[in-house]
Gaussian input, Z-matrix of N, CA and C with variables (Angstrom, degrees):
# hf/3-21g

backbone

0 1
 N
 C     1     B1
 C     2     B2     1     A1
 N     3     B3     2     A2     1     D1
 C     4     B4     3     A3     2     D2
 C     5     B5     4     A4     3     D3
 N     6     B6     5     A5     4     D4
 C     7     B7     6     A6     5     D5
 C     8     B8     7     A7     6     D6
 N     9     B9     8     A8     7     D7
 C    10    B10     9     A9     8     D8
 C    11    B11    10    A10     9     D9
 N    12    B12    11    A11    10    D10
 C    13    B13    12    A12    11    D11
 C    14    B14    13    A13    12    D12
 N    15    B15    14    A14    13    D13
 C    16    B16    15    A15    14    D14
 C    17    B17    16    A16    15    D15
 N    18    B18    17    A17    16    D16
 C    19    B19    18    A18    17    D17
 C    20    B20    19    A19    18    D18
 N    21    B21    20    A20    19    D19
 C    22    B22    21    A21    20    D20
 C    23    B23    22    A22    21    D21
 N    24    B24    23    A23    22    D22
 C    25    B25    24    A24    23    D23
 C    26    B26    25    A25    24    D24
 N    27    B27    26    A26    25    D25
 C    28    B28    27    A27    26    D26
 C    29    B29    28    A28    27    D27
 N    30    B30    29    A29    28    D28
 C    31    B31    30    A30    29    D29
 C    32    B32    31    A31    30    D30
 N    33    B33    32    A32    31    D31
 C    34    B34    33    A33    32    D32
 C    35    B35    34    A34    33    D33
 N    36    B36    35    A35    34    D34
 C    37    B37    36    A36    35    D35
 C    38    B38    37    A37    36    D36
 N    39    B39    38    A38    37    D37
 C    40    B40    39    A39    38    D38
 C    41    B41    40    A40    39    D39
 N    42    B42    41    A41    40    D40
 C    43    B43    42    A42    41    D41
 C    44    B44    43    A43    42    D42
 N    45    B45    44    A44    43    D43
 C    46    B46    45    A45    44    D44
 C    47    B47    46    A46    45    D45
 N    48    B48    47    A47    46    D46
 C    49    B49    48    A48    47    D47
 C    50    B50    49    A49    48    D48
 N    51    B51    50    A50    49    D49
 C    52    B52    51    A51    50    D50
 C    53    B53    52    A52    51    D51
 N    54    B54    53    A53    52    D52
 C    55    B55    54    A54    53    D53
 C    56    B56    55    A55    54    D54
 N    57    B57    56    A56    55    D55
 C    58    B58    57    A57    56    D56
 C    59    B59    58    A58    57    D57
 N    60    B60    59    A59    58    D58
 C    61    B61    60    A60    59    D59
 C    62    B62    61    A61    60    D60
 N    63    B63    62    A62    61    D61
 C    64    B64    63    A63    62    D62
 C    65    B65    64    A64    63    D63
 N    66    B66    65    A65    64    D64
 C    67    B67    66    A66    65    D65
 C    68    B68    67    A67    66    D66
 N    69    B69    68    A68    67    D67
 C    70    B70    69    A69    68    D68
 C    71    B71    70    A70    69    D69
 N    72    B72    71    A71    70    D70
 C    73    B73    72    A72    71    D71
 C    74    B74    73    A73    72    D72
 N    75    B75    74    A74    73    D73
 C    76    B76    75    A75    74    D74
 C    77    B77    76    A76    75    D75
 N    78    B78    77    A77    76    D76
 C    79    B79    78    A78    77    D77
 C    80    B80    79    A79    78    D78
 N    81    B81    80    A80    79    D79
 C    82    B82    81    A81    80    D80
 C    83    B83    82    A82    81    D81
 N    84    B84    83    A83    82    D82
 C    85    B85    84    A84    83    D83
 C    86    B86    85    A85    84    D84
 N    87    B87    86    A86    85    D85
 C    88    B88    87    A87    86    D86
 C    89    B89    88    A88    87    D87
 N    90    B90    89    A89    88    D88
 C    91    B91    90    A90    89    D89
 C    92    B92    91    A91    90    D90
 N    93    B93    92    A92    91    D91
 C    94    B94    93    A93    92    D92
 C    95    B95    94    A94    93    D93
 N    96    B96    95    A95    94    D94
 C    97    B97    96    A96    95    D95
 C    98    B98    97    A97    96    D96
 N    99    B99    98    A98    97    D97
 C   100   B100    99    A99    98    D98
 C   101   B101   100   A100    99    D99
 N   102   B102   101   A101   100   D100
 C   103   B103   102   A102   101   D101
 C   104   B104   103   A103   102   D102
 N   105   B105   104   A104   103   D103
 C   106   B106   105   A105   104   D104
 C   107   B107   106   A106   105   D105
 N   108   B108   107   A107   106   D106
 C   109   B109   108   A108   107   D107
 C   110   B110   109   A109   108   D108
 N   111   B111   110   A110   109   D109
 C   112   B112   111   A111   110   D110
 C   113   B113   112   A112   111   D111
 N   114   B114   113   A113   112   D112
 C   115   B115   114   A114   113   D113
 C   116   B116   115   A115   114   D114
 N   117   B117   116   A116   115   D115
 C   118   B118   117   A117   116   D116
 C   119   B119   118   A118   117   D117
 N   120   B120   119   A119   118   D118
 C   121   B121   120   A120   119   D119
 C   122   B122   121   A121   120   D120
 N   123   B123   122   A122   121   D121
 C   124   B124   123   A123   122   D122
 C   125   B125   124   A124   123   D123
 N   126   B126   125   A125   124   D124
 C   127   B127   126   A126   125   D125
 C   128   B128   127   A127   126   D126
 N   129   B129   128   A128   127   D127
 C   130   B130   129   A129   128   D128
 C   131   B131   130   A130   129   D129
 N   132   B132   131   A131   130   D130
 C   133   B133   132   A132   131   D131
 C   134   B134   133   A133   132   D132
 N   135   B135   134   A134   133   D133
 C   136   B136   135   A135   134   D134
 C   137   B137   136   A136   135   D135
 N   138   B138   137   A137   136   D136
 C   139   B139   138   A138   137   D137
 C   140   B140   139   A139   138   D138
 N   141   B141   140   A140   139   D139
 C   142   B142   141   A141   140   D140
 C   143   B143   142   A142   141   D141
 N   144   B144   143   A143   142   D142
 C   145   B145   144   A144   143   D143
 C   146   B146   145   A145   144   D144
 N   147   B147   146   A146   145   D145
 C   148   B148   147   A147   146   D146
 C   149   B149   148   A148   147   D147
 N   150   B150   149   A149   148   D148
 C   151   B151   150   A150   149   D149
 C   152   B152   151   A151   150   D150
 N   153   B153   152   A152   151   D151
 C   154   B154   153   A153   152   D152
 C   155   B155   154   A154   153   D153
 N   156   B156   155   A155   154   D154
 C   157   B157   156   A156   155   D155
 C   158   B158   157   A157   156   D156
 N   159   B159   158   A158   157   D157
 C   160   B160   159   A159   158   D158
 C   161   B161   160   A160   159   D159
 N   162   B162   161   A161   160   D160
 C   163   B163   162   A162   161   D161
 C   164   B164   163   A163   162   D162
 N   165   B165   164   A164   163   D163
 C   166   B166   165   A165   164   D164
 C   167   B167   166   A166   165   D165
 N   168   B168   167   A167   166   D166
 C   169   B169   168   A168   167   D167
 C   170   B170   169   A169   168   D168
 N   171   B171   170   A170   169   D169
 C   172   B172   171   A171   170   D170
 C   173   B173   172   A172   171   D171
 N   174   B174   173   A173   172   D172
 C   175   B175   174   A174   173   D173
 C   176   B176   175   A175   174   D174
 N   177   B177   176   A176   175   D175
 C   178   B178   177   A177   176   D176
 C   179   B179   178   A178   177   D177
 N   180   B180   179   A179   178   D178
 C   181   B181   180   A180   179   D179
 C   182   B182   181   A181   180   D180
 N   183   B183   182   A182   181   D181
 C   184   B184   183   A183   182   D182
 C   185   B185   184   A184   183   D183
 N   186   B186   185   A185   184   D184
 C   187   B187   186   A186   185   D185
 C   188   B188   187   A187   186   D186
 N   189   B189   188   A188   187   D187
 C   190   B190   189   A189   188   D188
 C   191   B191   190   A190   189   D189
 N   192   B192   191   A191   190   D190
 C   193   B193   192   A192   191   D191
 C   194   B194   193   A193   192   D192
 N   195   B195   194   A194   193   D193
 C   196   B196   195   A195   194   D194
 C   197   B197   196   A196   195   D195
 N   198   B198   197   A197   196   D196
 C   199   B199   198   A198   197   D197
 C   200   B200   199   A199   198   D198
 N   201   B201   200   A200   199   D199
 C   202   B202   201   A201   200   D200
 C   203   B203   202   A202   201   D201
 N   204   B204   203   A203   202   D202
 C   205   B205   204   A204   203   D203
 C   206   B206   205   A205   204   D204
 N   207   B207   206   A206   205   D205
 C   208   B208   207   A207   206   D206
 C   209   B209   208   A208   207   D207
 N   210   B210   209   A209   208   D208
 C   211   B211   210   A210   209   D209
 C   212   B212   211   A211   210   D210
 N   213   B213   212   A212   211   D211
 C   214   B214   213   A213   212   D212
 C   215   B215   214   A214   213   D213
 N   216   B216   215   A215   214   D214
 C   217   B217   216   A216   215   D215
 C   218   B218   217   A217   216   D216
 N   219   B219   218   A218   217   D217
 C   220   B220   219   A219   218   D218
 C   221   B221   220   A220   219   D219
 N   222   B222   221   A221   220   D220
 C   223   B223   222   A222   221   D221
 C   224   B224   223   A223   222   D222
 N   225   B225   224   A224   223   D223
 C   226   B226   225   A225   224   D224
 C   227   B227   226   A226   225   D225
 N   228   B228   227   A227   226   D226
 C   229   B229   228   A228   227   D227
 C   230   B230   229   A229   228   D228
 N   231   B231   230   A230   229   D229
 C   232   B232   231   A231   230   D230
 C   233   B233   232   A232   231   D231
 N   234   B234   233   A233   232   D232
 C   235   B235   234   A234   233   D233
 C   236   B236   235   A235   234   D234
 N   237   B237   236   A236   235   D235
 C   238   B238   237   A237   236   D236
 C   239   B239   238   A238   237   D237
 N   240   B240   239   A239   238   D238
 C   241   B241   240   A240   239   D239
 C   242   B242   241   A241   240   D240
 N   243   B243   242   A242   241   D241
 C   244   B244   243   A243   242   D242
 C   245   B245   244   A244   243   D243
 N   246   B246   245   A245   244   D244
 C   247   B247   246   A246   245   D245
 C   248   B248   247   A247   246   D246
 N   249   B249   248   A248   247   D247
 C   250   B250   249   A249   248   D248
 C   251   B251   250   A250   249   D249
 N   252   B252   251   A251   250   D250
 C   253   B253   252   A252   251   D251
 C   254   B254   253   A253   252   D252
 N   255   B255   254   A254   253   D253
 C   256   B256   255   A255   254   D254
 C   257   B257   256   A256   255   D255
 N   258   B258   257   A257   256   D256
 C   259   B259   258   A258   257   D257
 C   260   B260   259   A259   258   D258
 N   261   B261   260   A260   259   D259
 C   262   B262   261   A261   260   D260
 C   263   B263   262   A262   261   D261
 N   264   B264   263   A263   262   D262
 C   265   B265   264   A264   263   D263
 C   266   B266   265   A265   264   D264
 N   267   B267   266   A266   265   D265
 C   268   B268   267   A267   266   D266
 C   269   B269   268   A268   267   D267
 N   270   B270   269   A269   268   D268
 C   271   B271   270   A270   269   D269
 C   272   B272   271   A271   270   D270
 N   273   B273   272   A272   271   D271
 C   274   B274   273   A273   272   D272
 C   275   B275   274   A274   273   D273
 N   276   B276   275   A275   274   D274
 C   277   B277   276   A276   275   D275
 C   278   B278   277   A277   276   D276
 N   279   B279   278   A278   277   D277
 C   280   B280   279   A279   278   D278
 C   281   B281   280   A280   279   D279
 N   282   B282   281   A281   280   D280
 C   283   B283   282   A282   281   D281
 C   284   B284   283   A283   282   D282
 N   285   B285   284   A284   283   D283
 C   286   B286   285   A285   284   D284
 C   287   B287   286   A286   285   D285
 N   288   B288   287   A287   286   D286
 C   289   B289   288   A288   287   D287
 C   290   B290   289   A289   288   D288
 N   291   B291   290   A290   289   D289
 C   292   B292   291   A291   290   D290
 C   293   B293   292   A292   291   D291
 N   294   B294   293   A293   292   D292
 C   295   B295   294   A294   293   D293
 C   296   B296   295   A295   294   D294
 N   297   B297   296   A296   295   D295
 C   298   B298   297   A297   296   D296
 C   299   B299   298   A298   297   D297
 N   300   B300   299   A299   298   D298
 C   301   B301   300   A300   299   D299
 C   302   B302   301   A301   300   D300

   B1=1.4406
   B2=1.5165
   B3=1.3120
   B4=1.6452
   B5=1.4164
   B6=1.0242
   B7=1.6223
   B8=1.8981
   B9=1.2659
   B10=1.2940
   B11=1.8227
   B12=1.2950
   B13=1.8060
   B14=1.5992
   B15=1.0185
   B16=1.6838
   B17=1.8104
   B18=1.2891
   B19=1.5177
   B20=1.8331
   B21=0.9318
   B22=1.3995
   B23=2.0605
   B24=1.4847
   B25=1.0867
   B26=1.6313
   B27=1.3496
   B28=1.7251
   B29=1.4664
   B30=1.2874
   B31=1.4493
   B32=1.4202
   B33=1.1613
   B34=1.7347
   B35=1.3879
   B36=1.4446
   B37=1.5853
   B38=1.3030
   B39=1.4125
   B40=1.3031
   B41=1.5074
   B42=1.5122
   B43=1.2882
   B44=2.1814
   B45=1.1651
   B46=1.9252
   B47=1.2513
   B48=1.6742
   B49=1.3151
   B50=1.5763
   B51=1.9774
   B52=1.0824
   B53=1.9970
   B54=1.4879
   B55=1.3871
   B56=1.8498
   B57=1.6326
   B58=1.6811
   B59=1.5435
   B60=1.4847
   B61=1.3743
   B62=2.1173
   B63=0.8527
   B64=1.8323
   B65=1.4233
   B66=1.3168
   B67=1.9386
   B68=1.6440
   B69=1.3739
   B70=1.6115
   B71=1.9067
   B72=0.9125
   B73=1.5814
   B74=1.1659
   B75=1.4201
   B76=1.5720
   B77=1.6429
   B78=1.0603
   B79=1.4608
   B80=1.6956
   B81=1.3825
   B82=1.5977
   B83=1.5241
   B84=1.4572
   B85=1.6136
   B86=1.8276
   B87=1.0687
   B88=1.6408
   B89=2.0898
   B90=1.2755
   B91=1.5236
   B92=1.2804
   B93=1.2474
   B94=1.3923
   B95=1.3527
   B96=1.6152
   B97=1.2703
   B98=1.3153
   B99=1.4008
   B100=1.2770
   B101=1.3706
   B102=1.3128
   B103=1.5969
   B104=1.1221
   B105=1.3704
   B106=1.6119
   B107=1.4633
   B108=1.6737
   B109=1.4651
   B110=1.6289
   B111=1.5506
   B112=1.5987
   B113=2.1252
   B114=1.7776
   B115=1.1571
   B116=1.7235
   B117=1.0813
   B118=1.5551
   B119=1.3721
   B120=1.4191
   B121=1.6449
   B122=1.4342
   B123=0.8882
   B124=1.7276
   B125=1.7138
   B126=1.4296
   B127=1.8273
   B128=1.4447
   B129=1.7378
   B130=1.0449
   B131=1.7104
   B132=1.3528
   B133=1.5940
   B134=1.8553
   B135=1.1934
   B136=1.3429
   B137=1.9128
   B138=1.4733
   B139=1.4371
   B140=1.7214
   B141=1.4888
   B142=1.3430
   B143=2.1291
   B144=1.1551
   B145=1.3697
   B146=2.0084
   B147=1.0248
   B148=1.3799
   B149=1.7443
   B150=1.0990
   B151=1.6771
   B152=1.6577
   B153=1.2294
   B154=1.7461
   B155=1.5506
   B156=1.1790
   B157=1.5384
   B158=1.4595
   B159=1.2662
   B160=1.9551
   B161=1.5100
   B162=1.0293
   B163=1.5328
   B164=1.5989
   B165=1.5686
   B166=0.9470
   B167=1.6919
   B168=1.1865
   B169=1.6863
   B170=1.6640
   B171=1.1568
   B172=1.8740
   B173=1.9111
   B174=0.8805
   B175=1.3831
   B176=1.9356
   B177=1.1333
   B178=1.3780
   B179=1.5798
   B180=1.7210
   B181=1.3259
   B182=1.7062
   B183=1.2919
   B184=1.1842
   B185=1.3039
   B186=1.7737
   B187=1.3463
   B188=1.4733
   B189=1.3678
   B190=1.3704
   B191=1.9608
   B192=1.4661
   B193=1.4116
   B194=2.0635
   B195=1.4338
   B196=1.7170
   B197=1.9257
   B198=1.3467
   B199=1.9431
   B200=1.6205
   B201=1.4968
   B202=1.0071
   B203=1.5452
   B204=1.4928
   B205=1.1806
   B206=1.8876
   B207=1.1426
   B208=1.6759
   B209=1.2831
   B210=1.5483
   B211=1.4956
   B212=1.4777
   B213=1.2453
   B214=1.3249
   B215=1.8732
   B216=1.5716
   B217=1.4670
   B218=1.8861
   B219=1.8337
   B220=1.6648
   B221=1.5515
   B222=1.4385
   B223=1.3189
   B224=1.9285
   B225=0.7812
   B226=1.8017
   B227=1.4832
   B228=1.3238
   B229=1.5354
   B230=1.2281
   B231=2.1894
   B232=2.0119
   B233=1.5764
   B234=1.4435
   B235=1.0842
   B236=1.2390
   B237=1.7381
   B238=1.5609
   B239=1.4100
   B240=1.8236
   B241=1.7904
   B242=1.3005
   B243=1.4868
   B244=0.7349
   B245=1.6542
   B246=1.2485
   B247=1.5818
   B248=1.4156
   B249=1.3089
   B250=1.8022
   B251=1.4247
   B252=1.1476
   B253=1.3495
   B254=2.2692
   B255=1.1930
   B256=1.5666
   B257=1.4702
   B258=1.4331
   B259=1.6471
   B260=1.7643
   B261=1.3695
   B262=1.6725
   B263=1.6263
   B264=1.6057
   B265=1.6343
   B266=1.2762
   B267=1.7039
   B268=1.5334
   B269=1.5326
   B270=1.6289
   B271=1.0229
   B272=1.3875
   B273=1.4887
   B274=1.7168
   B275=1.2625
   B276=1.3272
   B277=1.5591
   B278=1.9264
   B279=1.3912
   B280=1.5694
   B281=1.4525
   B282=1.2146
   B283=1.1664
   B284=1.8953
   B285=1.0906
   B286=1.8368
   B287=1.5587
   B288=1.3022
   B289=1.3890
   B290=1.9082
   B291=0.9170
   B292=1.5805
   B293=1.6188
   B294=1.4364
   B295=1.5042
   B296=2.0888
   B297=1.9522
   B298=1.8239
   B299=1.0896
   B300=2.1674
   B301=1.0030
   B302=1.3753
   A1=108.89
   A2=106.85
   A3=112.39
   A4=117.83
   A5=114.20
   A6=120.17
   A7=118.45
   A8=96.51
   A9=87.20
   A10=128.96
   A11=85.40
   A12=96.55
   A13=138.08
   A14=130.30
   A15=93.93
   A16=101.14
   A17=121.74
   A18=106.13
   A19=98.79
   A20=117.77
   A21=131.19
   A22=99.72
   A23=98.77
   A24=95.13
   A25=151.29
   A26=79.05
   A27=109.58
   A28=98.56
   A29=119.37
   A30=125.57
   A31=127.69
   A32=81.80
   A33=74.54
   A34=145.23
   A35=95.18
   A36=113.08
   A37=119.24
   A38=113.63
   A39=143.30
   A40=112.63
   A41=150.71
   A42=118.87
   A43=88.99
   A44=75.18
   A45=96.23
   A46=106.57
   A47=108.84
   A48=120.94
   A49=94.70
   A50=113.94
   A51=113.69
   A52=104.78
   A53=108.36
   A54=112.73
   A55=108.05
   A56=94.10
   A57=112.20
   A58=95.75
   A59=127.91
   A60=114.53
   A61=79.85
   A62=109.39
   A63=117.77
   A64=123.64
   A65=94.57
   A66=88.23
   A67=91.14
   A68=117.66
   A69=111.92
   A70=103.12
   A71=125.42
   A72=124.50
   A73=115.09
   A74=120.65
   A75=149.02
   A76=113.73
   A77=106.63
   A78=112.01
   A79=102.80
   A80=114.75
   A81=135.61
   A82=94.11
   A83=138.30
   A84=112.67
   A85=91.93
   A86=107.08
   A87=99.90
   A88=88.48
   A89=113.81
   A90=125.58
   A91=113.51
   A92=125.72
   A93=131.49
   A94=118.33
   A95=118.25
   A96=136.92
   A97=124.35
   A98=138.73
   A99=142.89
   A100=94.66
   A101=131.65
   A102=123.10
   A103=133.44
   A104=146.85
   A105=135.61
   A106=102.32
   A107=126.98
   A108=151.55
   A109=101.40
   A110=101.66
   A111=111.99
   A112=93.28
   A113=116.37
   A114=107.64
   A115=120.29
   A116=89.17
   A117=104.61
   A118=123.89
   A119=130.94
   A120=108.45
   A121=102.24
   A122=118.20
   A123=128.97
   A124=95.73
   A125=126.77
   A126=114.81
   A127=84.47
   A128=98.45
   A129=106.11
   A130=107.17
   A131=105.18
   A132=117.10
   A133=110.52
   A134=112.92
   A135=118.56
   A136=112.47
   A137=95.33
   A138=108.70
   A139=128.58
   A140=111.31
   A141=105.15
   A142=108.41
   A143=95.48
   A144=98.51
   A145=108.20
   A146=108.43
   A147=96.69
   A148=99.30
   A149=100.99
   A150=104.91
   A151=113.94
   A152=93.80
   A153=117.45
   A154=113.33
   A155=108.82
   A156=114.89
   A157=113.18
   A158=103.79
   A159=109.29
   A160=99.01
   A161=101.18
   A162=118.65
   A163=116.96
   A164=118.94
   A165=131.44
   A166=119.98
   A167=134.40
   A168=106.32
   A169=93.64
   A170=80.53
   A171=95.09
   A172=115.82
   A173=122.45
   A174=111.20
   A175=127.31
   A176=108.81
   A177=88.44
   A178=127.68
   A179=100.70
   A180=105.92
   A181=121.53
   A182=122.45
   A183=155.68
   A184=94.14
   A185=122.52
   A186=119.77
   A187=123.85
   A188=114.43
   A189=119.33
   A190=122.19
   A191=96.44
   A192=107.49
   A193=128.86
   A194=96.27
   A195=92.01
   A196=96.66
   A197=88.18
   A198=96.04
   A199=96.01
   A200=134.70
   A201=126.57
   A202=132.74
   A203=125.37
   A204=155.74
   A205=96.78
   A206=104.01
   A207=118.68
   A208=100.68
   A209=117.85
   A210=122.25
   A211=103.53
   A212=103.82
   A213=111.26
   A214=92.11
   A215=113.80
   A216=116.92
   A217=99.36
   A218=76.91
   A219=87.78
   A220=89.63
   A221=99.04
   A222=125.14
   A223=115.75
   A224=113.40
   A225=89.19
   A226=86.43
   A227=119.94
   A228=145.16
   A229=99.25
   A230=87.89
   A231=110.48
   A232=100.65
   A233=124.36
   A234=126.17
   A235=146.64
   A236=92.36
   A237=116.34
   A238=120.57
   A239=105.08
   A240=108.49
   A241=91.75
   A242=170.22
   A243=135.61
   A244=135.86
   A245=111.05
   A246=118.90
   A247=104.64
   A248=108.35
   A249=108.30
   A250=99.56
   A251=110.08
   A252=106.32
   A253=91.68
   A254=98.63
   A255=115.34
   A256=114.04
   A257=133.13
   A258=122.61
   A259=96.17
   A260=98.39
   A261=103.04
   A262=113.37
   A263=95.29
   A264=95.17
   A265=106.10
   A266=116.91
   A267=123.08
   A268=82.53
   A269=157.93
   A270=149.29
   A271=108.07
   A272=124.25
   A273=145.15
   A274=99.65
   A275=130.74
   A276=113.82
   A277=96.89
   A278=108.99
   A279=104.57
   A280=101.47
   A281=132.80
   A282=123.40
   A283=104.65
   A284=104.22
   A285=121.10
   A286=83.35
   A287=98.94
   A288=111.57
   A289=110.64
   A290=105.65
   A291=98.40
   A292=125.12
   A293=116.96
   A294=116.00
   A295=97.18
   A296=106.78
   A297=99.05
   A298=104.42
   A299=128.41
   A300=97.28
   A301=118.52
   D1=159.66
   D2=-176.68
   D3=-145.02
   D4=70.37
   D5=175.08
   D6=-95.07
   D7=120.71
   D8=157.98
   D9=-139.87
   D10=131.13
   D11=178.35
   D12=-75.87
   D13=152.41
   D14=165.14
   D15=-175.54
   D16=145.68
   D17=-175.49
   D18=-114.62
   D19=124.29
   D20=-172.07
   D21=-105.68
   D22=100.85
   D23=154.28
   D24=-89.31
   D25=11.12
   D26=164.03
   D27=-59.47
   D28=-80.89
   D29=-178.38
   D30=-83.69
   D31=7.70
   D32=-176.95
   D33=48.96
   D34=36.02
   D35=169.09
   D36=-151.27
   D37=168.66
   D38=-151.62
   D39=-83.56
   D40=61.29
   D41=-132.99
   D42=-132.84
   D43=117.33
   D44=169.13
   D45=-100.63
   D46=137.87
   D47=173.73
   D48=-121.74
   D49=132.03
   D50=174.14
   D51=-122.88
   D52=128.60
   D53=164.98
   D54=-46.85
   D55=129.27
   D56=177.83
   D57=-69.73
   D58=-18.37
   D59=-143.73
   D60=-93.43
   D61=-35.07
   D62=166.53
   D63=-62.19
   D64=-22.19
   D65=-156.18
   D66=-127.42
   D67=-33.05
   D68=179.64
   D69=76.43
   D70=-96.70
   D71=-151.86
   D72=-140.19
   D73=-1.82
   D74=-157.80
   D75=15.39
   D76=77.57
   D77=-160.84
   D78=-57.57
   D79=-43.75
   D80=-167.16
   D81=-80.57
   D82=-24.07
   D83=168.32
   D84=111.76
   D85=-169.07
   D86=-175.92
   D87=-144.64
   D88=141.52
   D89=-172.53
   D90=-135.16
   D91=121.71
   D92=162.48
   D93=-99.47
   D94=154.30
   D95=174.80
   D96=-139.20
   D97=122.18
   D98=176.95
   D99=-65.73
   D100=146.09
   D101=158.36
   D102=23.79
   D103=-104.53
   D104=174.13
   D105=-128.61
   D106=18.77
   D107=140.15
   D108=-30.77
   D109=145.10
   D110=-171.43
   D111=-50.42
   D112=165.80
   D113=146.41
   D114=-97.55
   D115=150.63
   D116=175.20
   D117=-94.66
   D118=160.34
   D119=171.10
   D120=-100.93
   D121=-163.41
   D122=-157.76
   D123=-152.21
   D124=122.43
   D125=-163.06
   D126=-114.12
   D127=123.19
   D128=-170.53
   D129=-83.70
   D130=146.71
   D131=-157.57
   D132=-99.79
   D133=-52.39
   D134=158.79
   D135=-149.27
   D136=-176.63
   D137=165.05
   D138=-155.59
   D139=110.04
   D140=-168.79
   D141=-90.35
   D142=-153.23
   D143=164.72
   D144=-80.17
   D145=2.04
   D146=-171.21
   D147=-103.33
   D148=-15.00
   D149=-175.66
   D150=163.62
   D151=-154.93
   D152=-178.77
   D153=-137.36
   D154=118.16
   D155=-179.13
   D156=-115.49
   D157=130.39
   D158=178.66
   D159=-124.82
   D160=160.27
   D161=175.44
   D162=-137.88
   D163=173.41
   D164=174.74
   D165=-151.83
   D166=143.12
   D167=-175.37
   D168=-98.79
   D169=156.54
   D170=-179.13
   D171=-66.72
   D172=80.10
   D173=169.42
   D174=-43.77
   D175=162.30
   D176=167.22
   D177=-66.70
   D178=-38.49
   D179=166.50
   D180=-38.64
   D181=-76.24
   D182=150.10
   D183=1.11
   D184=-84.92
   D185=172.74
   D186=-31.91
   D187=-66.43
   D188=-176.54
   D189=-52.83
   D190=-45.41
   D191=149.82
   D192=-46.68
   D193=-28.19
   D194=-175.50
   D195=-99.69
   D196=-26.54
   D197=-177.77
   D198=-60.60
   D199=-64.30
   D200=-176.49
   D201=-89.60
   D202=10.91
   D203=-164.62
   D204=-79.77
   D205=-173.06
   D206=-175.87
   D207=-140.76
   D208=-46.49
   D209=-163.86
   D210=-136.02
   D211=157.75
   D212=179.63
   D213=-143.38
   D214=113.11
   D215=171.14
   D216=-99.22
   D217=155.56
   D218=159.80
   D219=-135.90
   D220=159.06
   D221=-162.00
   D222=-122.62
   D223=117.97
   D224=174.95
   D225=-153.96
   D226=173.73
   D227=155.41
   D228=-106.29
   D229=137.21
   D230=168.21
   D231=-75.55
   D232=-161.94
   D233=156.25
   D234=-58.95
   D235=-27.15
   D236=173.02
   D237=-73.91
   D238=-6.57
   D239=-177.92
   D240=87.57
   D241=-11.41
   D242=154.37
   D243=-64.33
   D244=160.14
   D245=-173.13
   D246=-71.32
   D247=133.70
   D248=170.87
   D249=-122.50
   D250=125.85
   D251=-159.66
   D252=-135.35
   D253=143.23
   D254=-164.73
   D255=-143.19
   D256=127.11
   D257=-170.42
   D258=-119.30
   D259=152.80
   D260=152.58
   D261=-134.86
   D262=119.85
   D263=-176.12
   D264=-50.32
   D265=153.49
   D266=-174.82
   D267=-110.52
   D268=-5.78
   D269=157.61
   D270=-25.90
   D271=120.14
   D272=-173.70
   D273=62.06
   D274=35.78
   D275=179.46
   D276=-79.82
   D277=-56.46
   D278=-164.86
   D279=-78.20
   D280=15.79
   D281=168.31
   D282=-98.60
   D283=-1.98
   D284=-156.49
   D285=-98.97
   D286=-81.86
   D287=-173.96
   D288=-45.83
   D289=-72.82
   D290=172.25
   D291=-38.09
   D292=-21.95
   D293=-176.38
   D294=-79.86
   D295=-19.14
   D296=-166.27
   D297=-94.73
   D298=-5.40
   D299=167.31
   D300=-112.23

């Protein structure tokens, strides 16, 4: 598998990269959730041979939600319709983030 995550406070957004060879065409869209927090969708931005990338910009809400959060899921459907589901602990995130600005 080949996922990659990453929160860029340069830009201020949210940006997941998911392997095509996992996810195929993502018919269902790609969704994130802080902990048991509503999910959101994620608008996916492009897709090369290396994958599919969506983004989101960071709200303040959003921030404060990942600053005090535990988990951060992403969500997508394979081809088969099933859920592929992936977390990144938010453990030291606002201590992370607070040391870059």
């Amino acid at each position: 598998m080949s996922y990659r995550g990453y929160f860029s406070p340069f830009h201020w957004l949210l940006v997941v990269g998911v392997s095509q060879r996992k996810a195929g065409c993502l018919p269902a869209g790609v969704n994130f959730q802080i902990d048991e927090g509503k999910s959101q969708a994620l608008v996916i931005q492009t897709c090369d041979l290396k994958g599919c990338y969506a983004a989101t910009t960071v709200s303040p809400e959003l921030l404060g939600s990942m600053k005090s959060g535990k988990r951060l899921s992403v969500v997508f459907q394979n081809l088969n319709k099933e859920n592929v589901n992936f977390a990144f602990v938010l453990s030291g995130f606002a201590e992370g983030y607070d040391k870059i600005n």
